[in-house]
C-alpha positions as CSV (number, residue, x, y, z in Angstrom):
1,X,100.9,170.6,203.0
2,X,104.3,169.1,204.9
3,X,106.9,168.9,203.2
4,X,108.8,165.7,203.4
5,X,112.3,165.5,205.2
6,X,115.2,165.4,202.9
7,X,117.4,161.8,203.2
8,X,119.2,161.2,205.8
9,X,123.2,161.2,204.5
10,X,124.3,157.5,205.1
11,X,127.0,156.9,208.1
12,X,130.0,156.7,206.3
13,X,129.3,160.0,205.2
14,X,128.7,162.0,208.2
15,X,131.7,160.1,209.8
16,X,134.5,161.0,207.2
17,X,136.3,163.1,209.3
18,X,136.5,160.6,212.2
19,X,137.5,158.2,208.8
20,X,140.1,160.2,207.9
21,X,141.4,160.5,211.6
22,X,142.1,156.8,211.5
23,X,143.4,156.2,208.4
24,X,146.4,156.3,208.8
25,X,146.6,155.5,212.8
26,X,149.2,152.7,213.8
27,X,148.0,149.7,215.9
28,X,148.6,150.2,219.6
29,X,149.9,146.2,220.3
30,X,153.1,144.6,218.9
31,X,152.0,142.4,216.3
32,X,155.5,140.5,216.6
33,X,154.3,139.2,219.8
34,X,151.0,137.8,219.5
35,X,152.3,134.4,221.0
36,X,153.1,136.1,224.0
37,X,149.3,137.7,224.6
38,X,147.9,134.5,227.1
39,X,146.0,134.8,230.3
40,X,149.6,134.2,232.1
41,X,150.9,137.4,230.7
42,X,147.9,139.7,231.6
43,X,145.9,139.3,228.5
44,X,142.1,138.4,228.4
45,X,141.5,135.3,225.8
46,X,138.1,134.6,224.8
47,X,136.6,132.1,222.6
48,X,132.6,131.7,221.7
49,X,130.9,130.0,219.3
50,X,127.4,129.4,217.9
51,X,125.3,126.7,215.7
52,X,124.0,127.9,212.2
53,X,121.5,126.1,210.3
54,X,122.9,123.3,209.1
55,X,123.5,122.1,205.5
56,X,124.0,119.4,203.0
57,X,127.3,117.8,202.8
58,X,130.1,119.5,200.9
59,X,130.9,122.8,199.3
60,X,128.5,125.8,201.0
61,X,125.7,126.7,198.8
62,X,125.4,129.2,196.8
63,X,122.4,130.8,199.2
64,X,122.6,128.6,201.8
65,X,123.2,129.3,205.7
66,X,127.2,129.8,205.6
67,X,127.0,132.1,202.3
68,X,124.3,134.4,204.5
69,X,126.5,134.2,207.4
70,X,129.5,135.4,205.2
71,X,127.5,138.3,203.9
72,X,126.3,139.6,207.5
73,X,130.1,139.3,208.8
74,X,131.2,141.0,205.3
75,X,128.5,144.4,206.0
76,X,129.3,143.9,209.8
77,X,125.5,144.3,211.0
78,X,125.8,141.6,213.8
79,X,127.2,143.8,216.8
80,X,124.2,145.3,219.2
81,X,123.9,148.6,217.7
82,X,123.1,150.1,221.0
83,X,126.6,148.8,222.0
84,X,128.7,148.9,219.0
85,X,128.1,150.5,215.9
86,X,130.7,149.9,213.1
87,X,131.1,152.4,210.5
88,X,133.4,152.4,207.3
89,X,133.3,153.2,203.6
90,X,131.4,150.7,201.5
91,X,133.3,150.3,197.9
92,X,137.0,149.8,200.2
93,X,137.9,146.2,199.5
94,X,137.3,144.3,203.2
95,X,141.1,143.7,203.3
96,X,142.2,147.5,203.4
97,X,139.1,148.3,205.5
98,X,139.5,150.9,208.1
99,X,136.5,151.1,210.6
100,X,134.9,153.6,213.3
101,X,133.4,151.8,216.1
102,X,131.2,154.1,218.4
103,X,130.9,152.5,221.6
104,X,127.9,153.9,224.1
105,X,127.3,152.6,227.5
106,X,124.8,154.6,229.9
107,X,125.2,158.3,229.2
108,X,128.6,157.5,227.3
109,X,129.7,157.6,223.8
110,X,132.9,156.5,223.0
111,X,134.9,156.5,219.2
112,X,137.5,153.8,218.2
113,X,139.3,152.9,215.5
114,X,140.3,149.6,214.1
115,X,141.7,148.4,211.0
116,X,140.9,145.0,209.2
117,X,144.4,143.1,209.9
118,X,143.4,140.0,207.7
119,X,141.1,138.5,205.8
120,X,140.6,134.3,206.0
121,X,139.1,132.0,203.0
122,X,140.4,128.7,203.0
123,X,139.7,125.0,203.9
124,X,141.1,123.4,207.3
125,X,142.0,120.0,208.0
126,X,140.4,119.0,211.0
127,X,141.6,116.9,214.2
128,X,139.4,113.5,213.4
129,X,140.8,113.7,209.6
130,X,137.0,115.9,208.1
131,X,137.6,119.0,206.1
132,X,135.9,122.0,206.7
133,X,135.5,125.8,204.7
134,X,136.3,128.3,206.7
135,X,135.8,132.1,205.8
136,X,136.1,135.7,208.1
137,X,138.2,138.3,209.1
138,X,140.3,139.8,212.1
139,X,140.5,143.4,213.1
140,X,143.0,145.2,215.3
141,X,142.8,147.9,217.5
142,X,144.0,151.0,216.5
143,X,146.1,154.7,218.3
144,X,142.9,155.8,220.7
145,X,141.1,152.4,221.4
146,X,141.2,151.6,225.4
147,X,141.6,148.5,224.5
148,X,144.6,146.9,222.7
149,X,144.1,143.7,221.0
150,X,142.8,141.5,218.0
151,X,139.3,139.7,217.0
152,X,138.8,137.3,214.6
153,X,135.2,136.3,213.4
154,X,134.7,133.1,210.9
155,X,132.5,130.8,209.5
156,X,133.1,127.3,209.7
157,X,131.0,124.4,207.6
158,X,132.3,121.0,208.2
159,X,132.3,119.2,204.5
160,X,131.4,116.1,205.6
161,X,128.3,116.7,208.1
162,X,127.1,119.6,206.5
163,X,127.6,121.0,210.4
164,X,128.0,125.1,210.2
165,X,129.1,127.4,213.4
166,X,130.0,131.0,213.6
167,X,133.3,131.5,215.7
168,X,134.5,134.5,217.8
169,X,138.2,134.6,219.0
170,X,139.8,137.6,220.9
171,X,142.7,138.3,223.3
172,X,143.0,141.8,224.6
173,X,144.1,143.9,227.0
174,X,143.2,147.3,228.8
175,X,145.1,150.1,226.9
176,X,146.6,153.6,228.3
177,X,143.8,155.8,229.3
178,X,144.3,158.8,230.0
179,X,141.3,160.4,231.5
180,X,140.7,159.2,235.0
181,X,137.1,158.7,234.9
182,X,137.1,157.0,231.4
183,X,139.5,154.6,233.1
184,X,137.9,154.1,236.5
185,X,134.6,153.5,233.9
186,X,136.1,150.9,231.7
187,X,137.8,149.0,234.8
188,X,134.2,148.9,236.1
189,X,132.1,147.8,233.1
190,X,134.8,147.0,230.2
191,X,134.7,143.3,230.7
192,X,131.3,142.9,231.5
193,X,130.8,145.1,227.9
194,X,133.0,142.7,226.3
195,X,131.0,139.4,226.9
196,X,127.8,140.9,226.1
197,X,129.4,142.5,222.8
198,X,130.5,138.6,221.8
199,X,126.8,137.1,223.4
200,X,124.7,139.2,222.1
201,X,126.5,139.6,218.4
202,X,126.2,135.5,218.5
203,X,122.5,135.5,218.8
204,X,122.5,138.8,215.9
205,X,124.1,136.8,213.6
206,X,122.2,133.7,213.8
207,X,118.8,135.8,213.4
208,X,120.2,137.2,210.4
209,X,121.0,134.4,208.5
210,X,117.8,132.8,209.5
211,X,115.5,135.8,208.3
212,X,117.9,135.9,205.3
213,X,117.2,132.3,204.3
214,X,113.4,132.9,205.1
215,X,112.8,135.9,203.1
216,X,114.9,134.5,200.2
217,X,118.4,136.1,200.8
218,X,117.7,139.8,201.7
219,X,121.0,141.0,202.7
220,X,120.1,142.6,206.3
221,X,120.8,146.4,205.6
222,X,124.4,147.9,206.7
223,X,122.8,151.4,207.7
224,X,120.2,149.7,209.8
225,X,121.9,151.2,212.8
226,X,120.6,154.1,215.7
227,X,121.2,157.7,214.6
228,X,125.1,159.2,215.2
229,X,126.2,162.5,215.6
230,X,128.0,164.3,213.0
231,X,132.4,165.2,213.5
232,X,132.1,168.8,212.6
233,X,136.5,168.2,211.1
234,X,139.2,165.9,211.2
235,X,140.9,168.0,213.0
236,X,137.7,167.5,216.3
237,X,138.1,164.1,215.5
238,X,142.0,164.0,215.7
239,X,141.7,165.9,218.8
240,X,138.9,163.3,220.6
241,X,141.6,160.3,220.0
242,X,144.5,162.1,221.5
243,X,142.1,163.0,224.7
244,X,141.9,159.4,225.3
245,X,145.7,158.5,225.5
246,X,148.9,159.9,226.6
């Protein structure tokens, strides 16, 4: 008779040490500038955006379409996880979140760390007088990323028309990389990874909430992800980021 396999120990688990690397990593941008990061000054700024089933006017319903979008932005199961995969502890409150992102393209696997910089839940006044709620989060790159930069996702439902759309914004900027053929890599493919990162997350999140509002709000599940490889210490995973910059 087989025996069965013993569980599989969830992400955030068999990450801690690359956890711990970044906990206490600094951002590698100068938030005091952030006016200055525009196309004219080198920086890449990107804006996408995509319809959500619609609503009834007013306040977002309880389990309605902008609630289910709020959940899948709040357990971060939108990315591709055969591009990004986004790991972090699950009872740290979203505002003092710290997150892993392992990156893979081709044969490559790539660790970054990023820290939550803000968290958004307020109503906006918008240009032709209608009020909308608007809920999400930014995160920033951290010590190690090769890129350096800020993304904001959020939730929009217009009050009056009921109208709901899921918002990406970013402005970034290729960071100090150290190994040559890392760099010569992300000059090649970084920006091309970058759109299909925002596409592709678009068309995740939408499918979510859809099947969420199908099945009778089944939150999609945050270690539905491909298998990762185990840091054997903190100090490995200390020693991975400093590799990457100088």
């Amino acid at each position: 008779m087989s025996r069965a396999m013993p569980n599989q120990a969830p992400l955030y688990e068999r990450q801690k040490a690359r956890l711990e690397a970044y906990a206490n990593a600094g951002v590698n941008f100068d938030l005091e500038r952030t006016a200055d990061y525009t196309p004219e000054n080198g920086w890449r700024v990107d804006d996408y955006e995509t319809e959500l089933p619609a609503e009834q006017p007013g306040p977002p319903a309880a389990q309605g379409s902008w609630a289910a979008a709020r959940e899948v932005l709040r357990n971060y199961t939108f990315p591709p996880p055969n591009l990004i995969t986004g790991i972090f502890l699950p009872d740290q409150p979203l505002e003092q979140r710290v997150m892993v992102l392992r990156g893979q393209f081709l044969f490559f696997t790539f660790w970054f760390g990023v820290r939550i910089g803000g968290v958004t839940d307020e109503q906006r006044t918008l240009p032709n007088g209608e009020t909308e709620q608007v809920w999400g989060y930014n995160y920033r790159t951290l010590e190690g990323h090769f890129e350096r930069g800020q993304i904001d996702f959020t939730i929009h439902k217009n009050l009056v028309t009921g109208r709901i759309i899921f918002h990406i914004h970013a402005f970034s900027q290729t960071g100090r990389i150290r190994n040559p053929f890392y760099w010569i890599g992300f000059r090649l493919f970084g920006r091309m990874l970058q759109k299909r990162f925002s596409q592709q997350s678009m068309k995740r999140l939408r499918a979510q909430v859809e099947e969420m509002l199908q099945k009778g709000w089944q939150t999609p599940n945050t270690q539905e992800a491909p298998p990762v490889q185990q840091a054997a210490t903190q100090h490995d995973a200390q020693e991975q980021m400093d590799k990457a910059t100088s």
